[in-house]
C-alpha positions as CSV (number, residue, x, y, z in Angstrom):
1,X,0.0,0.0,0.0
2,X,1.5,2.9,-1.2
3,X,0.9,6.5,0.5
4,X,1.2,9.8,-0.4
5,X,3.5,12.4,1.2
6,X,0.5,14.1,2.4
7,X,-0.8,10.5,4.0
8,X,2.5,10.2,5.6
9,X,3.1,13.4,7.1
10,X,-0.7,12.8,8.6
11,X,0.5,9.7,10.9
12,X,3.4,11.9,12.5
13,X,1.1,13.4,15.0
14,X,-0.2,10.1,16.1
15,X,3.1,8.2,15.8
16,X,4.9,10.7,18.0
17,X,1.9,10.9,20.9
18,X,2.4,6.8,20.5
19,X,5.4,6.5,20.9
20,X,5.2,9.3,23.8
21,X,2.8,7.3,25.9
22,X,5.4,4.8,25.9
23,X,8.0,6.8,26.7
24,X,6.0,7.9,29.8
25,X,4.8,4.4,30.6
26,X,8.5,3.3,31.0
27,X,9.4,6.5,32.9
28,X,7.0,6.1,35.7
29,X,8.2,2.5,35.9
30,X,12.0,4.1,36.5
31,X,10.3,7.2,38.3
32,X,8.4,4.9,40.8
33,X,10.3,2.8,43.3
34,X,8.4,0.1,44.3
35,X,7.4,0.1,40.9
36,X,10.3,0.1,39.8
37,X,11.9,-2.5,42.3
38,X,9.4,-5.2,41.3
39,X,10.1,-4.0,37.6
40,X,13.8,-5.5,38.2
41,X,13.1,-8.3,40.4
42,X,11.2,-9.6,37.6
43,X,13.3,-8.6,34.5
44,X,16.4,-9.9,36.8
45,X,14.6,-13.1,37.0
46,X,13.7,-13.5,33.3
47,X,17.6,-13.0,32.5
48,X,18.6,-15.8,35.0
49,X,16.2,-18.2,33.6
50,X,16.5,-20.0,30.2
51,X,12.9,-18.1,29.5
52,X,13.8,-15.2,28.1
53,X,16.8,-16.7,25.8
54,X,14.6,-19.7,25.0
55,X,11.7,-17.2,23.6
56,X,13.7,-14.6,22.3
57,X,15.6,-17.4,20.3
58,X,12.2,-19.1,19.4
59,X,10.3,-15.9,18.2
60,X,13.6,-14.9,16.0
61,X,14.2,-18.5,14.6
62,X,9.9,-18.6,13.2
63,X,9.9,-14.7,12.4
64,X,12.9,-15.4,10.0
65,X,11.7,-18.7,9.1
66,X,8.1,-18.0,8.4
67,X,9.2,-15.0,6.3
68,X,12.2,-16.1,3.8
69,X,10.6,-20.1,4.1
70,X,7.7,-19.8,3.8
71,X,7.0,-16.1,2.4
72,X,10.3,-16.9,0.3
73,X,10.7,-12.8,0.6
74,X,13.8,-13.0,-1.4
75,X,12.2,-14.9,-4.4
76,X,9.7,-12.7,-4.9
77,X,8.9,-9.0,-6.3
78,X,6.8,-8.3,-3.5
79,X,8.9,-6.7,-0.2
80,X,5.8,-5.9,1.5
81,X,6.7,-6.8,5.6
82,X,3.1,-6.6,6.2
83,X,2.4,-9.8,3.7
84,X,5.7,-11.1,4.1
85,X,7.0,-10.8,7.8
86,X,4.1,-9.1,9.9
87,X,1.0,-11.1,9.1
88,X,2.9,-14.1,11.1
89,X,3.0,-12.3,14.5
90,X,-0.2,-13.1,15.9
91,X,0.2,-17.0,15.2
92,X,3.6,-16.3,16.7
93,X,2.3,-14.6,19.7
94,X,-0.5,-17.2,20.5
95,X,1.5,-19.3,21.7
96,X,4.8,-17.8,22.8
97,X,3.4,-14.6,24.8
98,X,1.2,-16.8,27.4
99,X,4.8,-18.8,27.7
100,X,6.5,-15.2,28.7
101,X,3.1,-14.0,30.7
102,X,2.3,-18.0,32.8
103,X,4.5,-17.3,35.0
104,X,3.7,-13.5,36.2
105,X,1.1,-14.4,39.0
106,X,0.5,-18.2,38.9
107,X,4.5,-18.7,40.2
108,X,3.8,-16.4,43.0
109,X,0.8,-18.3,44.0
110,X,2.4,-21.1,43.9
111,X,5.3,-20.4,45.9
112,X,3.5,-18.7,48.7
113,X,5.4,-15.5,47.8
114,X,2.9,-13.5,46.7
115,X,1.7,-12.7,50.5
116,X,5.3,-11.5,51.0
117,X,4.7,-9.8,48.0
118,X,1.8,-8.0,49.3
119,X,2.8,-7.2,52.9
120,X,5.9,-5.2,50.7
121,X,5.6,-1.5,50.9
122,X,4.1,-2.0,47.4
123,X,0.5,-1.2,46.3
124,X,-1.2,-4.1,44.0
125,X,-1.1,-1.9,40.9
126,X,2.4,-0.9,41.5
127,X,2.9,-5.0,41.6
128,X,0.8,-5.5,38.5
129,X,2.3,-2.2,36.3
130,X,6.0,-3.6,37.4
131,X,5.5,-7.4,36.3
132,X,3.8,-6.4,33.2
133,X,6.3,-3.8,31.9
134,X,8.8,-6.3,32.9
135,X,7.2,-9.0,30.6
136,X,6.7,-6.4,27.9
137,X,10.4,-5.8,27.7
138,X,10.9,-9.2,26.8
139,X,8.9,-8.9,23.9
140,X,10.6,-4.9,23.3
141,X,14.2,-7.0,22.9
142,X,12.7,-9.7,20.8
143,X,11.3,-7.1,18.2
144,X,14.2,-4.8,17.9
145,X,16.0,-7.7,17.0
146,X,14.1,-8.5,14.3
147,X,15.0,-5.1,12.8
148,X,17.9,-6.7,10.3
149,X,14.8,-8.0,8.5
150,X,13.6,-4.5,8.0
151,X,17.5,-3.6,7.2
152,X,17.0,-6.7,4.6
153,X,13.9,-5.3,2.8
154,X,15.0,-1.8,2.8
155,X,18.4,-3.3,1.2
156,X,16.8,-5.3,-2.0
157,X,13.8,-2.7,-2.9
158,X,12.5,0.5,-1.3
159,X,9.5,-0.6,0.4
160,X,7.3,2.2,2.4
161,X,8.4,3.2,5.8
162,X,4.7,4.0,6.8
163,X,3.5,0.4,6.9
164,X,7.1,-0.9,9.0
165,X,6.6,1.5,11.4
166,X,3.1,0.7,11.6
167,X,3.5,-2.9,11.8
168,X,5.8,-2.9,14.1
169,X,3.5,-0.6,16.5
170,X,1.0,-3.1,15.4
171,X,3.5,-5.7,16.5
172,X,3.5,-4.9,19.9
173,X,0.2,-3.9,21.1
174,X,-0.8,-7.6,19.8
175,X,2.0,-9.3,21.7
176,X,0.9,-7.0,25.0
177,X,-2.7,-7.5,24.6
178,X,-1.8,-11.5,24.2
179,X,0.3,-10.5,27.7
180,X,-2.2,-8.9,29.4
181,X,-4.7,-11.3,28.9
182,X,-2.4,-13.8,30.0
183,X,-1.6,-12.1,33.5
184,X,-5.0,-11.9,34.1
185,X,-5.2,-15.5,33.9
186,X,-2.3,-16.2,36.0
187,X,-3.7,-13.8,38.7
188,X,-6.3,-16.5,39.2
189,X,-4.5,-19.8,38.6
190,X,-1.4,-21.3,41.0
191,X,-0.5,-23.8,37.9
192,X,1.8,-22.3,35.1
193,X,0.5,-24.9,32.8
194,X,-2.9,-24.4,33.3
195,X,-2.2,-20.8,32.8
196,X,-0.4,-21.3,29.4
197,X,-3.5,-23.8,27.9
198,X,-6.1,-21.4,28.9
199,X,-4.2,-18.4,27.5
200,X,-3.3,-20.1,24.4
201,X,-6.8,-21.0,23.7
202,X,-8.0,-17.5,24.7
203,X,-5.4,-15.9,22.4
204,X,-6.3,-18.6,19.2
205,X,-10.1,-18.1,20.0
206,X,-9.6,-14.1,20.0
207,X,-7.8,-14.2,16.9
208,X,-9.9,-17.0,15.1
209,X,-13.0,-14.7,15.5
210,X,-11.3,-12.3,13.1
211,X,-10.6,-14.7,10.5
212,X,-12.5,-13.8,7.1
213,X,-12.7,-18.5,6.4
214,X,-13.7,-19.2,9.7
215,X,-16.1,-16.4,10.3
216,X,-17.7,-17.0,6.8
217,X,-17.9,-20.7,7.9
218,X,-20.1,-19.2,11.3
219,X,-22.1,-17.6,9.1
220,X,-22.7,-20.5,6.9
221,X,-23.6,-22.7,9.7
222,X,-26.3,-20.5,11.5
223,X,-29.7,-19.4,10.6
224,X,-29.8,-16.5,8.0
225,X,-30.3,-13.4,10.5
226,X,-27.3,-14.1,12.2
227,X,-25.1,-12.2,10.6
228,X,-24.8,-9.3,12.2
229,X,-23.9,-10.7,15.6
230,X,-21.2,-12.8,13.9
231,X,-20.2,-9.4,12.5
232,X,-20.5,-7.8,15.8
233,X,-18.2,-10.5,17.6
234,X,-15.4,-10.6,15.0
235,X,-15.5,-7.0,15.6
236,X,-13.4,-7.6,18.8
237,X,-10.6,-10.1,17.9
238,X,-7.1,-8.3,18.0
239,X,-7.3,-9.3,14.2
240,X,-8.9,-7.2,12.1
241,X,-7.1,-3.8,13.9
242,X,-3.8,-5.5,13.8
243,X,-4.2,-6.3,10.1
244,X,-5.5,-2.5,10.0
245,X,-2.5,-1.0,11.3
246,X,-0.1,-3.1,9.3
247,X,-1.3,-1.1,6.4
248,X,0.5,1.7,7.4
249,X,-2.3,4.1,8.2
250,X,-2.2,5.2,11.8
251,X,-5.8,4.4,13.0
252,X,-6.0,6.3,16.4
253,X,-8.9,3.8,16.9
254,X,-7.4,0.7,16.6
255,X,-4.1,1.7,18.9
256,X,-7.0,2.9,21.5
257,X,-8.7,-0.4,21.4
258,X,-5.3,-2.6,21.8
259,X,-5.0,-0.2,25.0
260,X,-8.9,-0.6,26.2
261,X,-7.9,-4.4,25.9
262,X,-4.6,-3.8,27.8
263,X,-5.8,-1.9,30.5
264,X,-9.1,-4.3,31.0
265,X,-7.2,-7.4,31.7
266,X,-4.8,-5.2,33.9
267,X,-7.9,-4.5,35.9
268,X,-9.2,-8.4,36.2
269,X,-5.3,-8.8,36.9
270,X,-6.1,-6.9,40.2
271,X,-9.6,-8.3,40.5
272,X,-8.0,-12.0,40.9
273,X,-5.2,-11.1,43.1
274,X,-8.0,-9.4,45.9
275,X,-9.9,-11.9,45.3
276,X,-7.2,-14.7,46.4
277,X,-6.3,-12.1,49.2
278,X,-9.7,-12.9,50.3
């Protein structure tokens, strides 16, 4: 998708307050003590685990495979990322965020640490907001690291910069949506493996909603008159405004929605862990 100057210089508003509300979500994590104390704890304890290698490893190995295997990017005139490298991600994150995001509350519970945790001069959000961000981070590393394949594509044609920076936006808000939905799960589960089967099924049903096949297939199967509520549903898998924002048009709307989703399962998060404090 190819946009006009005009287009372009449209999305730099939004890009820059995006990337700004980032910006400030990471400094109140450093700003914040406790925040930031739990922020380390669990980033520390990702780096002296073979989690974050083992994922980071994993997501590089199928983003790189899925796109020059299986897209065969370098055999064809197309360079498009959002064809070619982006439209993987969410298959990618179904499975692999819920293994980064099991472990946020259910390890706690688990251990017995999470009343420690509590009787910390630390406030449950400032618990919730420093696990989270920690997690995210995980995810920040993996996807910078898949930049070369940007580098790549930018190397053998001149493909539009809108739609990579826009993917990769799009990227991220899908992997901490698939996160947050996952904490919210742990918050109310002591096994890691049950977390990881619920939240893998959540994150495949969310995103199977959205499918054009499968939703057609609904459609086909129900009583004529039903299509508008089928319509209505697939309306809220992370799908259809990830595919949106891959086309490198800046849709406040669907960046707000990734958010409303965010901040919802950050709210259950801290629903589940007062109702195990109980």
């Amino acid at each position: 998708m190819n946009l006009t100057k005009s287009q372009m210089i449209a999305q730099y508003p939004l890009l820059v307050l995006f990337v700004l509300l980032i910006a400030l979500a990471y400094r109140f994590i450093y700003r914040d003590k406790p925040t930031r104390a739990v922020f380390k704890r669990e980033f520390l304890a990702y780096f002296n685990s073979p989690v974050l290698y083992v994922i980071v490893i994993i997501f590089l190995l199928a983003s790189m495979g899925f796109t020059f295997f299986f897209s065969r990017i370098l055999d064809s005139d197309d360079v498009s990322l959002a064809t070619r490298f982006f439209v993987w991600h969410p298959w990618i994150y179904t499975v692999l965020a819920p293994a980064v995001g099991m472990r946020l509350w259910s390890e706690e519970h688990r251990l017995g640490t999470i009343e420690l945790l509590m009787t910390m001069p630390v406030s449950p959000w400032q618990a919730i907001l420093g696990k989270f961000f920690a997690a995210a981070f995980v995810w920040l590393i993996g996807l910078a690291l898949t930049f070369t394949i940007a580098l790549t594509v930018s190397y053998l044609g001149d493909p539009d910069p809108g739609p990579i920076i826009s993917g990769y936006i799009a990227s991220y808000l899908y992997a901490l949506a698939c996160l947050a939905v996952t904490s919210a799960i742990s918050a109310f589960t002591r096994s890691q493996v049950v977390c990881f089967i619920i939240s893998v099924a959540f994150c495949l049903a969310i995103a199977l909603i959205g499918d054009p096949g499968f939703t057609q297939f609904i459609v086909n199967s129900l009583p004529t008159g039903w299509e508008g509520l089928v319509g209505f549903v697939s309306y809220f898998s992370f799908m259809d405004h990830f595919f949106e924002l891959t086309k490198g048009i800046f849709v406040f709307k669907d960046v707000l929605y990734f958010l409303s989703v965010i901040v919802s399962a950050l709210f259950i998060t801290d629903f589940g862990l007062r109702l195990k404090r109980a």
